[in-house]
N, C-alpha and C positions, 0 to 999 in steps of 0.2 A: 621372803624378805619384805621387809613392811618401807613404802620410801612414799616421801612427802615431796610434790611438787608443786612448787611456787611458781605459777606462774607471771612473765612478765607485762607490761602494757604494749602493744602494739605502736599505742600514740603517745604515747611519754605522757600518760593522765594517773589521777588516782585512779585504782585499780585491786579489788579482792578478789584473788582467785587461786582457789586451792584445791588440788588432788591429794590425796591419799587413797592407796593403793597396797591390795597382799599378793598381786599375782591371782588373786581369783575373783576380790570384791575389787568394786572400786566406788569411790566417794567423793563429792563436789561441795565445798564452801564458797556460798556467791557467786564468783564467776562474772564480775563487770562491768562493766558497759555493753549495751547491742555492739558496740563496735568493738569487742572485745570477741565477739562470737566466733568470727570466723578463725579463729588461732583457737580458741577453746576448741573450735569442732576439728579440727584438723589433729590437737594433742589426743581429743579423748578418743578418733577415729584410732588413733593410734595404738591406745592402751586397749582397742578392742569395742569400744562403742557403746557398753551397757554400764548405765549408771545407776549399780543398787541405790545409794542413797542418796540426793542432793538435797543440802539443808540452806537454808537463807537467817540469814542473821535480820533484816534490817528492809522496810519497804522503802528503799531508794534507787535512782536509776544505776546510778556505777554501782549494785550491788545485784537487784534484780533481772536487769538489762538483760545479760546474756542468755540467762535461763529463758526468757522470752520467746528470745530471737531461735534459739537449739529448738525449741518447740516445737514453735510457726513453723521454723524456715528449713531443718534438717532433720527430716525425718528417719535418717541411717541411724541415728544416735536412740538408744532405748535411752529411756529416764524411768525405773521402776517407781520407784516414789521421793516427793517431796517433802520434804519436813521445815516445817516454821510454825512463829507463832507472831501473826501482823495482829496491831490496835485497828479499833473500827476506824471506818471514812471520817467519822467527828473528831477522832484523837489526831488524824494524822491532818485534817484540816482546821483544826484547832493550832495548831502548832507551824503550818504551812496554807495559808488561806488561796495560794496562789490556782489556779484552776488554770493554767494554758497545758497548752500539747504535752508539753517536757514537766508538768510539773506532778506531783509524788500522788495530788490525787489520780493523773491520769493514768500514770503507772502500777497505780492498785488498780484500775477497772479493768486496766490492762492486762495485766497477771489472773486477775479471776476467771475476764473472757477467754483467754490461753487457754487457761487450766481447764476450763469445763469445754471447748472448742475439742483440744486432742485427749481427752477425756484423760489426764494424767490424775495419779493417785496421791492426794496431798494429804498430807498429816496433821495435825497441828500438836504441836508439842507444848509439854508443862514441865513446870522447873521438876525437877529432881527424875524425869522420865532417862532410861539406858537403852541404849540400842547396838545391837552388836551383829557385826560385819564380820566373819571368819576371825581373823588375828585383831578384827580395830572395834574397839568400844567406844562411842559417842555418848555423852552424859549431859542431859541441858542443867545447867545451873541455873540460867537466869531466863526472864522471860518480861514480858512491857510492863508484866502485872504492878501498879504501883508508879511506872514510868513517870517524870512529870518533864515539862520545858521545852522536850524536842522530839522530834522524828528517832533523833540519833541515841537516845534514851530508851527509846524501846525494843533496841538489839538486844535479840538472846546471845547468850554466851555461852557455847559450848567446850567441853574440856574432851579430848580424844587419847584416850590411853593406847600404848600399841608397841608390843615388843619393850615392854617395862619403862617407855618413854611418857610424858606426857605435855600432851599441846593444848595452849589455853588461844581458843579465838574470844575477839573481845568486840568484833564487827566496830561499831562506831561508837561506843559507851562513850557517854560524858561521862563533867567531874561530877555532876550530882548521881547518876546510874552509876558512878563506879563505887562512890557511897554505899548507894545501895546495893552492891554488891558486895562490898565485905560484913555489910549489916545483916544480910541473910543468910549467906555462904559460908560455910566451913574454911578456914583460911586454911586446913591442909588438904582442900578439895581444888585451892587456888596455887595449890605450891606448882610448879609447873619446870618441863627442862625447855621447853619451847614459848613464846609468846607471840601472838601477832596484834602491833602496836595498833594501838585505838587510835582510828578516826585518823588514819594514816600517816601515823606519827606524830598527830600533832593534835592540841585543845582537845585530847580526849580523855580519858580519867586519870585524876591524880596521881603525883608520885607515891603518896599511901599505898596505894593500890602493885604500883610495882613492888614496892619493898616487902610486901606479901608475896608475891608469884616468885622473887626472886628468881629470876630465870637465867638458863646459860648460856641460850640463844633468844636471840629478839629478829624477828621478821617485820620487816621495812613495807610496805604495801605504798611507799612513797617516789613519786616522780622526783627528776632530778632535780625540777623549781624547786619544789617542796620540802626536798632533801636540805637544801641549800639557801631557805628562806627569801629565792632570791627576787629584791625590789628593785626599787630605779634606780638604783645605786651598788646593784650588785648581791654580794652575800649576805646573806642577813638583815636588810632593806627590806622585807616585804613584812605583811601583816599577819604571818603565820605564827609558831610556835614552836617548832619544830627543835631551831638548836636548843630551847630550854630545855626537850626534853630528851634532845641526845645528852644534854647536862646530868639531868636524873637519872640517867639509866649509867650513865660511865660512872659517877657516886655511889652507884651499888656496890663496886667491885666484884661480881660475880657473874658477869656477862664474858666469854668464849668467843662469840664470835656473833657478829651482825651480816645477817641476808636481806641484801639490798636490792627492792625490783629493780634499780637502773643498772645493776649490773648484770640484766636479762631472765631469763627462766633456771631456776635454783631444782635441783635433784638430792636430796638428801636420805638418804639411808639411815630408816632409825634402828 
């Protein structure tokens, strides 16, 4: 039995982290924040410890973070290989000029030193590359090639088939990457029964883009501020996006049911 788990945020922050699992493989998307690690390592301790594949969408810290820290800091956890596909240091400081501790240039030098420090085996993947895991098939659709605007534009997106289900991660795509993702992509490579909501529900690609995936579950990757836009004044008060696009997705009519991180770590059986 093939089950998809969502994991929750520890600190009520945005937060990507996803399992998938057959009982024999098992699979990491993003995975965080560093402060997200220690609940990552504690779940995946759990599932057994060896993680055939972890893929990264996107060089940001609530994305990269965790995989860092599992690295560095907890060595019980195997990580067989890494799969991504980051823009050079010019694209992501092109788009991010900032250079302090916490910011995305320091977390790619960060990630590289990791990587070659516990000598882990990284991939880098290209659109249309398959990769399969016993029962789960991961497929990159999309990849920075092309990327323009943002960091959050050069997430890949991957589609995972598994037990005749299909899960579309969208990592942080903007509205211009989600463009370009129906402009390259096969719309019935995007039809999907799972989705995990861009850019954590909210200012991440257009409703166009949904009303292609059509999906029948939507996964929330959203804190309960975020959930609930909320500003000085309460709900909907803040400068997010969020209820426009719980708007677009209830106007599909084909959504089943929404998994929400603020309602903790989700187990689903696909």
């Amino acid at each position: 039995m093939v089950k998809l788990h969502m994991l929750k945020s520890v600190t009520d922050t945005i937060n990507t982290s996803f399992i998938i699992e057959d009982g024999k493989n098992l699979i990491v998307f993003d995975g965080g924040f560093q402060s997200e690690a220690e609940y990552l390592h504690s779940y995946l301790s759990e599932l057994g410890g060896v993680v055939n594949g972890w893929f990264l969408t996107h060089m940001h810290s609530d994305h990269v973070g965790a995989i860092i820290k599992i690295l560095s800091d907890y060595r019980d956890i195997t990580v067989e290989k890494i799969y991504c596909n980051f823009p050079s240091d010019e694209y992501l400081e092109k788009c991010e000029p900032d250079r302090s501790p916490d910011s995305t240039l320091a977390y790619a030098e960060l990630f590289r030193k990791t990587v070659a420090d516990q000598k882990a085996c990284q991939i880098t993947v290209n659109e249309n590359d398959c990769f399969d895991f016993g029962e789960i098939s991961v497929r990159v659709l999309l990849t920075h090639e092309g990327a323009t605007g943002s960091v959050n534009n050069s997430s890949c997106v991957f589609s995972v088939e598994a037990n005749g289900k299909r899960i579309l991660f969208l990592g942080d795509l903007g509205e211009s990457g989600g463009d370009r993702l129906l402009a390259k992509v096969d719309h019935n490579l995007l039809k999907s029964d799972y989705v995990q909501m861009a850019h954590h529900g909210q200012d991440g690609v257009g409703k166009n883009v949904y009303e292609v995936i059509r999906p029948r579950f939507c996964l929330w990757c959203t804190p309960s501020w975020l959930w609930a836009n909320l500003g000085p004044n309460g709900y909907d008060t803040g400068i997010f996006k969020t209820i426009i696009v719980r708007g677009w997705i209830s106007s599909l009519r084909c959504v089943e049911k929404h998994y929400l991180m603020t309602k903790g770590t989700h187990v689903i059986e696909l």
